[in-house]
N, C-alpha and C positions, 0 to 999 in steps of 0.2 A: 504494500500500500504506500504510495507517495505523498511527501509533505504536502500540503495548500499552499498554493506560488501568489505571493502580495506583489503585486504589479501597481509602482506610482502614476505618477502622471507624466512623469517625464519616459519611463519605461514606454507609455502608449502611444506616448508621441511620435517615439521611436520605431514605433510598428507601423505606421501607418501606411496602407496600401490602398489607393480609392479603390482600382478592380477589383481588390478582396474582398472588401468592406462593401461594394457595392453585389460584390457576388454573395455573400451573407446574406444582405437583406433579400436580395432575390428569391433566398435560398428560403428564408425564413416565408417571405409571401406567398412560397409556392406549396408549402407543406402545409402553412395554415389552411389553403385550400385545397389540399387534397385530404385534410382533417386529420393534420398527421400530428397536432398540437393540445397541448393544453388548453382549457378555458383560461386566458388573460384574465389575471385580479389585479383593479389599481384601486386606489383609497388615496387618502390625504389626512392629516393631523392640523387642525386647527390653533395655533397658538394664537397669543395678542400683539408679538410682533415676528411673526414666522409661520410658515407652510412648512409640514414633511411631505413632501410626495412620496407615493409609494408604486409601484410596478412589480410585477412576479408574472412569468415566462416559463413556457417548458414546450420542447420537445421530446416525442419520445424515443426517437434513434439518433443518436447517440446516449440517450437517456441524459438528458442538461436542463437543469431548471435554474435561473440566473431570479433574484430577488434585489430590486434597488430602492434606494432610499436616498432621498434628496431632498435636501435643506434648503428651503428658500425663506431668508430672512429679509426682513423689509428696507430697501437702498441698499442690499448688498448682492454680491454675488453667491448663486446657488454652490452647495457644497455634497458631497455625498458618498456612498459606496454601493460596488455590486457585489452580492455573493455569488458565486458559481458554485451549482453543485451536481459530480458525477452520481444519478442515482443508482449503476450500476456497480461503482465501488464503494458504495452506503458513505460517503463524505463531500466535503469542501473541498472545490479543488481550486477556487482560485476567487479572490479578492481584490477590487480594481477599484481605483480611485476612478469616479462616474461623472468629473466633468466635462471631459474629451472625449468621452463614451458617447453621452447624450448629443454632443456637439454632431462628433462625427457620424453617429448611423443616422441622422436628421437630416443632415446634408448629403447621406450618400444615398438616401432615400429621395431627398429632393431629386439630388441629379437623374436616380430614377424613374423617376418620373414626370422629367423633362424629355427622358431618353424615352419614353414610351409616348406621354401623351400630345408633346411637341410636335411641330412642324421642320421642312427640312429650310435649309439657308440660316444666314448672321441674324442672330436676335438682338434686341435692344432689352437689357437686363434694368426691373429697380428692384433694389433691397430697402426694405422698410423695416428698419430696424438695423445696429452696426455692430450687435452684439459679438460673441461666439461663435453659434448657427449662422449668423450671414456669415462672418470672416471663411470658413471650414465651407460654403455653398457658393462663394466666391472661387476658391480656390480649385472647387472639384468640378463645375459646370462647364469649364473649357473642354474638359476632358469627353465629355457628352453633347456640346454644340459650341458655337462660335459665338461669340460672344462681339458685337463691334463695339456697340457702348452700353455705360451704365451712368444710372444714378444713385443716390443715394441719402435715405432721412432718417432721423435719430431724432426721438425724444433728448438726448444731449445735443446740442451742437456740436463742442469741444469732440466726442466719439466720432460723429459722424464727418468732420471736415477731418479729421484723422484717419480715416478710414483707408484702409490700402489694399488694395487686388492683382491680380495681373492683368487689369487692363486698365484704361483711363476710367477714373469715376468722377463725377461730378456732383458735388452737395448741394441738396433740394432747402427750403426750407419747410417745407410743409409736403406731407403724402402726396397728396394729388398734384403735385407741383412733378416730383419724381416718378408718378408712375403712369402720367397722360400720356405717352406718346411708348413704353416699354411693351413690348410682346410680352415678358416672359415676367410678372411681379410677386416678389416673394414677398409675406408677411411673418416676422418674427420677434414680434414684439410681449410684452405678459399684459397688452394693454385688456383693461375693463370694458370698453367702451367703443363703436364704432367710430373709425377711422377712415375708410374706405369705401365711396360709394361707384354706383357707375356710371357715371357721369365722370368720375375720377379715369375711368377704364378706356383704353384703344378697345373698338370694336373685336372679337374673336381672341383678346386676352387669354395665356394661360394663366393663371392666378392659384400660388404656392401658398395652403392655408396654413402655416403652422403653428402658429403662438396659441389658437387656442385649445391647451390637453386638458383641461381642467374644467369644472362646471364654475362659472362669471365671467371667463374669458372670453373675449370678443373682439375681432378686427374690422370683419366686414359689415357693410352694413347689408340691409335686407334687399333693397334694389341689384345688390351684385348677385345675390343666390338667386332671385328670383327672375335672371336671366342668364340664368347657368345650368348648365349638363353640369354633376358634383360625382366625383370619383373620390375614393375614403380611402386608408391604409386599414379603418375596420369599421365597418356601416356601420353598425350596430352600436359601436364608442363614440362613431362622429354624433351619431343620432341624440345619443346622450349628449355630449361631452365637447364635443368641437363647435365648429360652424354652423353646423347642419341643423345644430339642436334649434336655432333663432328659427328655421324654417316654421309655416304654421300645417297642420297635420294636410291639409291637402296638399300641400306642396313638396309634400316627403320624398314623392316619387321623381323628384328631381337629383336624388344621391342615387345615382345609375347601378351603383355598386364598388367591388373592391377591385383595388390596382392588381392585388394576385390574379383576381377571376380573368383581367384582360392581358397579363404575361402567362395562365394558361390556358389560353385561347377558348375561354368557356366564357366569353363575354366579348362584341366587337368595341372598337373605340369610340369615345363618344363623338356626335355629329361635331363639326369646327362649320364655322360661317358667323355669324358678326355677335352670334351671343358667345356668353365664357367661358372658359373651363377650368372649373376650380376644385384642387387636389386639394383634400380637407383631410389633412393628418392630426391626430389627435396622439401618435408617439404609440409604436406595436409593443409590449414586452417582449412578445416572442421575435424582433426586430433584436433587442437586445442582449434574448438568450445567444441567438447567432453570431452577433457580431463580438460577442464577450468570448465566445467558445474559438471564434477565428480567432484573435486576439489573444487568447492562452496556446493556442495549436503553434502560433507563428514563435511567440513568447519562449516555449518550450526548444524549438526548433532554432531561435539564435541564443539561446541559455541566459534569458533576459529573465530580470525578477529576484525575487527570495525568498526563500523557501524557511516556512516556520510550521509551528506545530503548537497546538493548540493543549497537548497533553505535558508540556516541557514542564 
């Protein structure tokens, strides 16, 4: 039986692979639909100036069920851990600082689904938002399309005129200043409140929903969903939990389904022409069993980490 490998954050830096990582979630989307996963549990801990978020994930071949916890205290940055655990050798097998985690299968998830749900030719990129998640969805989006230009808005200024990519970006002061004229608009912000209308929106927009995982969070407002085709990383969480929950019950049938159902080919892509299409991620677990499990596999394989025991 083998120690549990504590992997920092500079260790996962160090690993970092977009086509791994992007092959993980793949991996992960594709199993959830062929029902080869656990039911996803997430929760939250309410404090008076702090959120825990909470995630648990499993698949069952290789038998890995990954548990995270993540601290989000109020004006500061989120903090946390994953557990990984082999349920086939009855333990822990590995411990991961979860801010790079989250960063990264978010963005490797973006890219995916710019990689699917996208059009071909140079897109006009905005990031709304200059956090983490955008920096790491800046970075990997070259990789999956071209990029000519971008914009870019921050609830800070100071973050967002700082902002740096591999290609020119230009500071908005306001959303809709940044994302009138982009093809491709990503939202990543923990905002409460709508931000984004469409009117704000180029006609046949793809529009990246991600800030909101949790129930109060909100980016878009109701005019963008309610001239949108809406693809989920899990219908059923978005319907809760994301974007989609603002929708009013007649308009349900506007979240088409899951990004898995259309990488395996058990769903066509949604129609493109001047309404939007908007990928409404609410964050998979089972996204995170994957990419924690590549990430110990790789970890393992350049003799990254350190190795402790819990029994010492």
């Amino acid at each position: 039986m083998s120690s549990p490998l504590l992997l920092t954050r500079s260790d996962i830096r160090s690993l970092i692979s977009w086509p791994a990582l992007m092959q993980a979630v793949r991996e992960a989307l594709l199993l959830r639909e062929a029902q080869q996963v656990a039911t996803p549990v997430s929760g939250q801990v309410t404090m008076p100036t702090a959120l825990l978020h909470l995630k648990a994930g499993a698949v069952f071949d290789p038998g890995v069920i990954s548990v995270k916890a993540n601290l989000r205290p109020e004006g500061g940055s989120a903090t946390g851990i994953v557990a990984l655990f082999d349920t086939k050798a009855g333990q822990v097998a590995a411990i991961l600082d979860s801010a790079d985690v989250t960063a990264m299968r978010t963005a490797a998830l973006a890219a995916l689904a710019v990689q699917t749900l996208g059009t071909p030719g140079p897109k006009r990129l905005a990031l709304l938002g200059a956090g983490p998640v955008a920096a790491r969805i800046a970075e990997v989006l070259p990789s999956v399309t071209t990029i000519s230009q971008a914009t870019v808005w921050s609830r800070s200024s100071a973050r967002g005129q700082s902002f740096s990519a591999p290609f020119p970006v230009q500071f908005c002061e306001t959303p809709a200043a940044a994302a009138r004229d982009a093809d491709i608009v990503v939202t990543a912000t923990p905002s409460r409140s709508a931000y984004l209308h469409a009117e704000d929106l180029k006609p046949g927009a793809l529009v990246l929903a991600l800030g909101a995982d949790s129930p109060g969070k909100r980016e878009l407002g109701y005019s963008v969903l309610a001239k949108a085709s809406v693809i989920a990383d899990q219908r059923e969480d978005a319907l809760r939990n994301g974007e989609s929950a603002y929708l009013p019950e007649a308009e349900r049938h506007r979240v088409l389904g899951d990004l898995g159902a259309i990488l395996a080919d058990k769903m066509p892509l949604p129609p493109r022409g001047t309404d939007f299409v908007v990928f409404d991620s609410v964050g998979s677990a089972t996204v995170d069993t994957t990419v924690c499990q590549a990430l110990l596999i790789a970890a393992r394989a350049k003799g990254l980490g350190s190795h402790f025991n819990f029994s010492a």
